[in-house]
PASEBA-1860 file (N, C-alpha, C; in nm, 3 decimals):
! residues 149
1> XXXXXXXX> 1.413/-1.651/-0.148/1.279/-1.600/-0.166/1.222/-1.546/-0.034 ~ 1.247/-1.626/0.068/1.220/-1.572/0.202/1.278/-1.429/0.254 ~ 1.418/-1.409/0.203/1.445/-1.290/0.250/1.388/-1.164/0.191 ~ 1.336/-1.203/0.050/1.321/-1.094/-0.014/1.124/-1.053/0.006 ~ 1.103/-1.199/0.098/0.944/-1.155/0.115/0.949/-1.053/0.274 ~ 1.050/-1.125/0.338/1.063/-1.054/0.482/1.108/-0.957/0.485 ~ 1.184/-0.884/0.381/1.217/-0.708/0.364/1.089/-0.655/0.282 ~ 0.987/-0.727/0.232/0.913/-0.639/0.178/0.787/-0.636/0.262
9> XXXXXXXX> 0.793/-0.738/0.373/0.677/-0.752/0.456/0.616/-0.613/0.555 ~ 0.717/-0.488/0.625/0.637/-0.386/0.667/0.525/-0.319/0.546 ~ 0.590/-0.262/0.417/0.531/-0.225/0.300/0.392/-0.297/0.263 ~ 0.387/-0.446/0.254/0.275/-0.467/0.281/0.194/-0.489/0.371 ~ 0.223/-0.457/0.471/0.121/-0.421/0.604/0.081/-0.297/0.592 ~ 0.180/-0.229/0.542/0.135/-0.083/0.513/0.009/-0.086/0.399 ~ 0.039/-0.133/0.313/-0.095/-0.147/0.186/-0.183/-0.213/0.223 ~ -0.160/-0.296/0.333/-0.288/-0.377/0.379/-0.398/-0.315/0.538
17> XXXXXXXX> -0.284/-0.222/0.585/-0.358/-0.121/0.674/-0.436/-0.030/0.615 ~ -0.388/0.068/0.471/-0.393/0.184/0.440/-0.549/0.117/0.346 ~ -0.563/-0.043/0.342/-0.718/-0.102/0.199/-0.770/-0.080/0.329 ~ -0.758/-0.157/0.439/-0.809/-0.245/0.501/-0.915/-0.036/0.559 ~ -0.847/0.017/0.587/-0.889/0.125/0.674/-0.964/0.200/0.565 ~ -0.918/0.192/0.483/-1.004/0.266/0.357/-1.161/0.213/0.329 ~ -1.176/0.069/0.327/-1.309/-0.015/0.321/-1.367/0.033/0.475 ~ -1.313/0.012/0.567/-1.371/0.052/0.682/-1.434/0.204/0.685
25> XXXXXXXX> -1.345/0.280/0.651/-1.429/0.408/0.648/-1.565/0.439/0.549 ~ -1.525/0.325/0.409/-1.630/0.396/0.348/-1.763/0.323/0.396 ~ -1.749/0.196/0.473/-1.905/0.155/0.541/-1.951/0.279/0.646 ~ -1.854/0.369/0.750/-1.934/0.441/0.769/-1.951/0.593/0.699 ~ -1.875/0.631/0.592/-1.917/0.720/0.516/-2.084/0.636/0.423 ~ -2.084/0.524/0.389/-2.216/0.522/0.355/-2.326/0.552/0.436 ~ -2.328/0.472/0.565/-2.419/0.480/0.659/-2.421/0.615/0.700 ~ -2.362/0.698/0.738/-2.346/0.859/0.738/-2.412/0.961/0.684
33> XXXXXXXX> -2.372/0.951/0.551/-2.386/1.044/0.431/-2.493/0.974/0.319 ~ -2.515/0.779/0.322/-2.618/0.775/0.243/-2.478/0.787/0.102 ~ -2.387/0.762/0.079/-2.321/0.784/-0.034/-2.257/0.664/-0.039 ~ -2.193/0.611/-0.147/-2.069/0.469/-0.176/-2.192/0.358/-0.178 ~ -2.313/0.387/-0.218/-2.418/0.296/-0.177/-2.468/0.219/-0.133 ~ -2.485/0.334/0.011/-2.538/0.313/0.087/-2.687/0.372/0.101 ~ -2.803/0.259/0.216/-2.910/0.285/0.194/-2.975/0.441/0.246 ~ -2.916/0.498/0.302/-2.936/0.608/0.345/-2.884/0.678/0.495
41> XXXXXXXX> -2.933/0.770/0.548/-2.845/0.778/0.694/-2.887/0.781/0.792 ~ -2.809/0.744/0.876/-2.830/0.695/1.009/-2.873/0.839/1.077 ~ -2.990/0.821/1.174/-3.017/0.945/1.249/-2.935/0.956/1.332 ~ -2.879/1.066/1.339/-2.766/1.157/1.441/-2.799/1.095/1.608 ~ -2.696/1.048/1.661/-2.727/0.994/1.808/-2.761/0.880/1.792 ~ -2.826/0.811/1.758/-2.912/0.664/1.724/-2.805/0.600/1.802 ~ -2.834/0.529/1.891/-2.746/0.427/1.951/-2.791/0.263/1.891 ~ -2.663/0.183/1.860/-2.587/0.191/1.812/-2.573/0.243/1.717
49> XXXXXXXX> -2.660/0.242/1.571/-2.618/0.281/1.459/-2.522/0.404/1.393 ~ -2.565/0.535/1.510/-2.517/0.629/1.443/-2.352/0.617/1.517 ~ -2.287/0.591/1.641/-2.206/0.574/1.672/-2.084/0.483/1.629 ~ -2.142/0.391/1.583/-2.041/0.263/1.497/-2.017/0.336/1.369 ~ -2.102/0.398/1.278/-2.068/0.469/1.175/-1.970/0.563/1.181 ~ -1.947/0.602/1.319/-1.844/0.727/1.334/-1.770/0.674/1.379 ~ -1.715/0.586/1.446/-1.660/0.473/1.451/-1.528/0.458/1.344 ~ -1.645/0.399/1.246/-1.594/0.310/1.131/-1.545/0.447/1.027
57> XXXXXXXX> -1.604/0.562/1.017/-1.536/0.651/0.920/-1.419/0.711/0.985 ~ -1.396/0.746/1.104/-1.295/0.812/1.149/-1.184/0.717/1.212 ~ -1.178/0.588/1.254/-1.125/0.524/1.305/-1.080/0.483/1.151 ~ -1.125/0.425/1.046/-1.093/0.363/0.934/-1.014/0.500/0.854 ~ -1.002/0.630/0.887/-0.948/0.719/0.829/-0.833/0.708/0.880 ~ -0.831/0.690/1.018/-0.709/0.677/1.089/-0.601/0.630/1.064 ~ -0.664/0.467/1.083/-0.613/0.345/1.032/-0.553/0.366/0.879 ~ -0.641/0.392/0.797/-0.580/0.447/0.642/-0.486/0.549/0.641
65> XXXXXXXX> -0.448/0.604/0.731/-0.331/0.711/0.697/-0.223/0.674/0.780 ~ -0.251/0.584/0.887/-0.180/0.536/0.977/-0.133/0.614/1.081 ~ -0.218/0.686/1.124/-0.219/0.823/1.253/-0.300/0.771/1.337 ~ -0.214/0.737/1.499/-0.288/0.674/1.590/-0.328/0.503/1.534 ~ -0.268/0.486/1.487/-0.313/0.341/1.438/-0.335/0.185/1.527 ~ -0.289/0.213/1.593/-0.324/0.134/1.740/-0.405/0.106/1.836 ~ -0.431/0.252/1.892/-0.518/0.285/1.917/-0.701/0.293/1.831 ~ -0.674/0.374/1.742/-0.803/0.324/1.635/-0.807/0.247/1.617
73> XXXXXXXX> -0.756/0.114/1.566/-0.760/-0.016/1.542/-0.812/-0.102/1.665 ~ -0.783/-0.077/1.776/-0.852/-0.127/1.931/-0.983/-0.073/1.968 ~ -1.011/0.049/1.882/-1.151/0.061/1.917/-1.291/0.038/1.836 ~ -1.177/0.015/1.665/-1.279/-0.008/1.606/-1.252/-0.184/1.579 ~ -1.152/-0.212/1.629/-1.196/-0.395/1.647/-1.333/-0.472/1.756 ~ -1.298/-0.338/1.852/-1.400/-0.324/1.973/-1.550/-0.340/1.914 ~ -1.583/-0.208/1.868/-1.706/-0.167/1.799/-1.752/-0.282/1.715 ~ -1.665/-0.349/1.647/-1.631/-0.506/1.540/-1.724/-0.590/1.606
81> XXXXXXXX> -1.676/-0.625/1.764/-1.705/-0.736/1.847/-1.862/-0.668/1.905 ~ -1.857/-0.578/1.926/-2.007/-0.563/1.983/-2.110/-0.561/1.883 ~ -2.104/-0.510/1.725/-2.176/-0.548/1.638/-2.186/-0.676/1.640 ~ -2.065/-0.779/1.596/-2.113/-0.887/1.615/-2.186/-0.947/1.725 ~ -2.141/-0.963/1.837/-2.231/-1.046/1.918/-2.344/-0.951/1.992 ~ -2.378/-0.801/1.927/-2.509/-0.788/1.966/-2.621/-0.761/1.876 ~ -2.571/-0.793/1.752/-2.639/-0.778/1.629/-2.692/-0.872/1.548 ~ -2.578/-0.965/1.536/-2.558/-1.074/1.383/-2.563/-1.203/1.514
89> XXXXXXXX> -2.482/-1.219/1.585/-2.492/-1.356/1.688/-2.599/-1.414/1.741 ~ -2.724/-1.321/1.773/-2.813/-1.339/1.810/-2.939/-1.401/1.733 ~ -2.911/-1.410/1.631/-2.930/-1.462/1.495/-2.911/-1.593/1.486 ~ -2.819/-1.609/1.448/-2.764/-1.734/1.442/-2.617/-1.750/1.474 ~ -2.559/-1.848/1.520/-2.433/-1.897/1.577/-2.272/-1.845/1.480 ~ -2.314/-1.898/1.405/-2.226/-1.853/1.287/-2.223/-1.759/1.153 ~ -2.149/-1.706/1.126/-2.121/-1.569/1.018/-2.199/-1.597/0.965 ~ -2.185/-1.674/0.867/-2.275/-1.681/0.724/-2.419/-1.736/0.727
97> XXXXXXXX> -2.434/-1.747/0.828/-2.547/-1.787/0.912/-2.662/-1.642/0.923 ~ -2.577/-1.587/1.013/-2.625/-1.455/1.030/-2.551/-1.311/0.981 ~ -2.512/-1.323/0.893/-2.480/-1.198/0.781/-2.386/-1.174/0.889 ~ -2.284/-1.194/0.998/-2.208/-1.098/1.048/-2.076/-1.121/0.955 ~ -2.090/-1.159/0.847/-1.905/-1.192/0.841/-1.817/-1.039/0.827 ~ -1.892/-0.960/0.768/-1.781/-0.819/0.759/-1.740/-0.794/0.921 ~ -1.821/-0.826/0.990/-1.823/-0.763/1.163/-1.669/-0.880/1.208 ~ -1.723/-0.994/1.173/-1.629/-1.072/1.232/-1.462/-1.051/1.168
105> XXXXXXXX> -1.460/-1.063/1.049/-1.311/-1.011/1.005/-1.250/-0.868/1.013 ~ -1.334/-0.759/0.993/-1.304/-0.641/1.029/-1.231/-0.624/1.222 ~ -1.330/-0.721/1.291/-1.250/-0.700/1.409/-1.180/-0.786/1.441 ~ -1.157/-0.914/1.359/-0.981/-0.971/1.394/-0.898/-0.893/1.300 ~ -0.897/-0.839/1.196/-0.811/-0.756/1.138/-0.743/-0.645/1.203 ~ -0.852/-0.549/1.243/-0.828/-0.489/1.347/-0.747/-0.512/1.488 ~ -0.784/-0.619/1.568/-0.703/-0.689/1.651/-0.536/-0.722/1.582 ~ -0.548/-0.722/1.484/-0.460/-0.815/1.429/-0.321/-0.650/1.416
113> XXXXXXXX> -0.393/-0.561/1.365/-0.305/-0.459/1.360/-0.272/-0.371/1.514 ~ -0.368/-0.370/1.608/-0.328/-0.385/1.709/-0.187/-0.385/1.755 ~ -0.164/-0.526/1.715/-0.053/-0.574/1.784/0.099/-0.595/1.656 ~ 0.074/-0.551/1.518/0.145/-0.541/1.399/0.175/-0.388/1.394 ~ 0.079/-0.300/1.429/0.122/-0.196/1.374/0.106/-0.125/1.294 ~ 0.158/0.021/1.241/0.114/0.049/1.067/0.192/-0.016/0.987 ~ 0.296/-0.078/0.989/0.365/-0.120/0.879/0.485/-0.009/0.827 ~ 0.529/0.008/0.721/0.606/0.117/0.688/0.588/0.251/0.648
121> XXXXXXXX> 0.473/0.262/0.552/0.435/0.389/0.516/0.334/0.435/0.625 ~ 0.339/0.513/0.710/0.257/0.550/0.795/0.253/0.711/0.787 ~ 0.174/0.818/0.822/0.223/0.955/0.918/0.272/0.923/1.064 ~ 0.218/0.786/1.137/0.291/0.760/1.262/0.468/0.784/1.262 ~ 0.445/0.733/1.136/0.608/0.730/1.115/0.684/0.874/1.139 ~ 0.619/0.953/1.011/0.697/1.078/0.990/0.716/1.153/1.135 ~ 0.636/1.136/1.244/0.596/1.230/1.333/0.718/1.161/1.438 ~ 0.761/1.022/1.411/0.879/0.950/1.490/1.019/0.968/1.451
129> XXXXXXXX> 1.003/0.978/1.284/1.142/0.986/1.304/1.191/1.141/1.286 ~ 1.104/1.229/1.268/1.106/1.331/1.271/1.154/1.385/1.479 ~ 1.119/1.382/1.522/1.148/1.356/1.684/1.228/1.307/1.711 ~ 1.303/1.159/1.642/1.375/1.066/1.700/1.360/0.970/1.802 ~ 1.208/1.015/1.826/1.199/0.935/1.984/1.154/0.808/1.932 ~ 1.187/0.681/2.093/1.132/0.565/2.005/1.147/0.477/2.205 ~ 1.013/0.390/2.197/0.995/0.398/2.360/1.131/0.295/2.408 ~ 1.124/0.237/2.538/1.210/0.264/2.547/1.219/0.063/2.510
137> XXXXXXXX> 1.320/-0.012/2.482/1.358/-0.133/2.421/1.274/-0.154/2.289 ~ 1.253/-0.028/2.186/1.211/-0.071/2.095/1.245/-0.061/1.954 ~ 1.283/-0.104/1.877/1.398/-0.034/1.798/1.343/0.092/1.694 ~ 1.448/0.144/1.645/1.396/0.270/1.541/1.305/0.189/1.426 ~ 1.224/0.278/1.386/1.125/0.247/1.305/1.232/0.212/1.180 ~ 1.304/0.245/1.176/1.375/0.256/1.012/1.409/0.090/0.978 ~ 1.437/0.008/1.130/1.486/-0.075/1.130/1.386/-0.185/1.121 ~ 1.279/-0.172/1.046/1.174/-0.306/1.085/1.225/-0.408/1.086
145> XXXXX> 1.173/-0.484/1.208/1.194/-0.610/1.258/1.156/-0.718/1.154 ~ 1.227/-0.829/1.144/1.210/-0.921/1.004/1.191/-1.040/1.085 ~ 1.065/-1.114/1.061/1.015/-1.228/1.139/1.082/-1.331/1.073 ~ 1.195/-1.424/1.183/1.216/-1.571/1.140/1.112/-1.632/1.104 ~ 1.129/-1.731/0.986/1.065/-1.787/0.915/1.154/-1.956/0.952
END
């Protein structure tokens, strides 16, 4: 059972990058556009508000297609952590305390892909093995690494 969860494990990182980035974008397509119902939009420039929204739609587009996924994922785990502790923390100590819980899991998730990756279905991908290149002690993408269990 283990082997057959550890060959299917990039695939679902992939489905779990491609939700995870999809929910992220549409909080800032609401806040944006006022659409996916949301309360309306953020004025253009507004620091923070209008910036985290662009943030969260283009970084979460990213992340959902898996282009640059590393990178977007480090900045919008970033953006994650400064909502939280300059928004919701100040509030009260803990999530559910102070409404931050989307802030708080969105940016360990984020963190979390960071350092995971897109998973299998990516465009990161196509653009690698299409090239062939791959840095240097790291193996070909084709070959995902299968975590001892």
């Amino acid at each position: 059972m283990s082997a057959r969860l550890n060959r299917a494990q990039p695939y679902a990182l992939g489905l779990f990058r491609a939700v995870v980035g999809f929910l992220f974008a549409c909080h800032g397509a609401a806040s944006l556009f006022g659409i996916l119902g949301g309360d309306g939009t953020v004025p253009a420039g507004t620091w923070p508000g209008w910036y985290a929204a662009v943030i969260q739609l283009v970084g979460g587009t990213l992340v959902a297609l898996g282009l640059g996924t590393r990178i977007a994922a480090l900045i919008a785990s970033g953006s994650m952590a400064y909502a939280y502790f300059k928004v919701h923390q100040p509030e009260s100590l803990f999530p559910l305390q102070n409404g931050g819980e989307a802030s708080a899991v969105f940016c360990w998730v984020f963190l979390l892909l960071v350092f995971t990756g897109p998973g299998a279905v990516a465009v990161d991908r196509l653009f690698s093995t299409r090239t062939g290149t791959t840095r240097e002690g790291e193996r070909p993408r084709e070959n995902s690494p299968v975590v001892p269990v």
